[in-house]
C-alpha positions, -999 to +999 in steps of 0.1 A: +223+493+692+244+477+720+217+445+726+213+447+691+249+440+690+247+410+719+217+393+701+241+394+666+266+379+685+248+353+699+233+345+665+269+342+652+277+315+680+241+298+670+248+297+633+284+284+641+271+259+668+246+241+641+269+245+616+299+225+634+269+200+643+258+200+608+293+193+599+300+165+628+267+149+614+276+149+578+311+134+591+295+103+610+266+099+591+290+091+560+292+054+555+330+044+566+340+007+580+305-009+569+310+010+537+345-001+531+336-031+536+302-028+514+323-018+483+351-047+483+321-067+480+309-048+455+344-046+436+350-088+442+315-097+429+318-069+397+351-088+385+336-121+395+311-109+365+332-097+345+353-129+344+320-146+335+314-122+309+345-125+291+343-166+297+310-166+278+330-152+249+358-176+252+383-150+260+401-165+292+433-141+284+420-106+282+424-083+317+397-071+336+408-036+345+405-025+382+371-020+396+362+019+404+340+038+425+329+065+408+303+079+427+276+067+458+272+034+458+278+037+418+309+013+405+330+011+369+337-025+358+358-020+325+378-043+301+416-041+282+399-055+251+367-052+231+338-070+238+302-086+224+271-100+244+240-102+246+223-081+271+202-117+285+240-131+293+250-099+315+220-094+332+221-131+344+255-123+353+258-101+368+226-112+392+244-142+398+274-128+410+257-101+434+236-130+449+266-149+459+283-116+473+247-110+493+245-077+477+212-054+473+189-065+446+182-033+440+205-020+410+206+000+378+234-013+356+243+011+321+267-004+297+286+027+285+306+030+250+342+041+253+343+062+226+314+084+233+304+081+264+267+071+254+248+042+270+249+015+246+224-011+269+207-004+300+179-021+330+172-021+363+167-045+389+141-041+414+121-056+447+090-063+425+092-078+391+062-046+381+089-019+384+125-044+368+129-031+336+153-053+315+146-043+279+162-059+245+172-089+261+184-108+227+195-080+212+232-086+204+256-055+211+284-052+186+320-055+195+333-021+209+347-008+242+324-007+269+326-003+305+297-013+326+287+008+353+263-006+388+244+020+411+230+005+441+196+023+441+183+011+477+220+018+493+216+055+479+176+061+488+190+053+526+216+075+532+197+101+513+170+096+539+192+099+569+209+130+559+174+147+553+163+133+587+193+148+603+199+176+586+155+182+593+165+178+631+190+204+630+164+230+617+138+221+636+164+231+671+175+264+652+140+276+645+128+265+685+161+286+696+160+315+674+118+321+686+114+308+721+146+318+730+171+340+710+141+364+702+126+361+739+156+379+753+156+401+724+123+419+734+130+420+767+163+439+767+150+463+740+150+503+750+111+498+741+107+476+773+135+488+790+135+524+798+166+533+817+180+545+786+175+556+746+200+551+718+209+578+698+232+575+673+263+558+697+252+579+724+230+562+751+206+589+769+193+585+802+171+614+811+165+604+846+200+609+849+207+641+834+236+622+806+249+607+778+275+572+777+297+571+747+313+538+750+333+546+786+329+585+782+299+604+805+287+635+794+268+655+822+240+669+810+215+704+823+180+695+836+170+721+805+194+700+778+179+667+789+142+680+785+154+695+752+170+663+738+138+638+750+118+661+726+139+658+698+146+619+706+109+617+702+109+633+671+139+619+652+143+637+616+114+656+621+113+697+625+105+707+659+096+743+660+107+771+683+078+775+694+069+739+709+105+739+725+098+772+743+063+759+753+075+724+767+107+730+784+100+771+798+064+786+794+049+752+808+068+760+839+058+798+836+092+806+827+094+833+797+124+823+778+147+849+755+178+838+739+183+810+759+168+783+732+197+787+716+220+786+742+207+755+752+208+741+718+245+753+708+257+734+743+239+703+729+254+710+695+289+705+711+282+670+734+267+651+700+300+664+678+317+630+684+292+616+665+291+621+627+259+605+619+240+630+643+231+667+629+210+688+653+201+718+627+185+749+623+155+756+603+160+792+598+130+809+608+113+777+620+128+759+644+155+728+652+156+692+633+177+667+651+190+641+618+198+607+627 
């Protein structure tokens, strides 16, 4: 139907309107000059402890390989040679180090093996000493590659919490557009409230006007055709017998019809042609079935 149509359309813009807002948000709501400057930190005090870690082992020659982010607030720190240490030494490290850089106390470190990719050690630091978890502590780890990888679990939890805020906001103005407004308008331009005209098919019929619109085409219609076509408007897919038509549009108005039923019907026949979708058919013996 043509509102039909307008209300898709103006759905469509909706949709694309939150969307691009949705996308503008995500955009900007992305850590960028704070977060640049969050992870050099990061990256300055994760060599700073891997220095320390290599010093504890006397090795003053091997390189520290460059510092990665791999992920949201999650960092690689990895080595060019094997290493040893006990997991006491690099959490006191590595705590060290992030207190001097004024990072977030709140971490989970894993101390991954090179050749397998399992965690070899693993804690996490947290606000209350209830919920740290630093297990194994002088449990010695043997020589093998290892990178050691940080997540910042309190940096995470917050942007994670903006988005949803955000992206909770967005929703929140869809669903008061789409009811109070969007669906308002909807009811009001419908053919149910709005009787000026009926859709059939692409036709639009307006019996107090004796016609049919197809797209910029009018098609005059007889008072007798229009009082036909209400009836089987009103009855869409349904058989309409000869009888009823005869009673309704002639003996009503003590007018004894012949042959001219089907007179009236063929002329109908030929205005709804230009539409496929719409069969006005006999019922032999019955009566007439308009199929939408």
């Amino acid at each position: 139907m043509l509102f039909t149509a307008i209300m898709s359309k103006k759905r469509i813009y909706l949709y694309s309107v939150l969307i691009l807002i949705g996308l503008l948000i995500w955009q900007f709501s992305k850590p960028t000059k704070a977060h640049k400057q969050f992870s050099e930190k990061v990256k300055i005090a994760l060599r700073d402890a891997g220095n320390k870690l290599l010093l504890s082992k006397k090795d003053s020659t091997s390189l520290i390989l460059p510092v990665k982010e791999i992920g949201n607030s999650k960092y690689e720190l990895s080595f060019q040679s094997q290493l040893t240490f006990e997991p006491t030494t690099l959490v006191s490290i590595v705590e060290n180090s992030f207190q001097k850089a004024a990072l977030p106390g709140q971490y989970l470190v894993e101390v991954i093996q090179c050749a397998d990719g399992e965690v070899g050690y693993s804690y996490q630091m947290t606000e209350f000493d209830e919920t740290t978890i630093i297990p194994c502590r002088s449990r010695l780890l043997p020589e093998n590659c290892y990178t050691v990888e940080v997540r910042f679990t309190e940096i995470k939890t917050a942007y994670t919490n903006i988005a949803t805020f955000l992206y909770g906001i967005i929703f929140l103005v869809f669903i008061v557009m789409d009811v109070f407004i969007l669906r308002k308008k909807s009811v009001k331009a419908t053919p149910e409230t709005d009787e000026t005209y009926a859709q059939l098919g692409s036709f639009q019929f307006y019996p107090d006007q004796n016609k049919l619109i197809k797209e910029a085409t009018e098609i005059s219609l007889s008072k007798k055709e229009c009082e036909l076509l209400k009836i089987f408007i009103a009855n869409p897919n349904q058989i309409v017998t000869r009888d009823e038509l005869t009673k309704k549009v002639w003996e009503d108005n003590g007018v004894i019809v012949g042959r001219s039923l089907d007179t009236y019907i063929s002329k109908i026949r030929k205005k709804l042609k230009e539409d496929q979708d719409i069969k006005l058919t006999n019922v032999h013996g019955v009566g007439y079935k308009l199929e939408v």
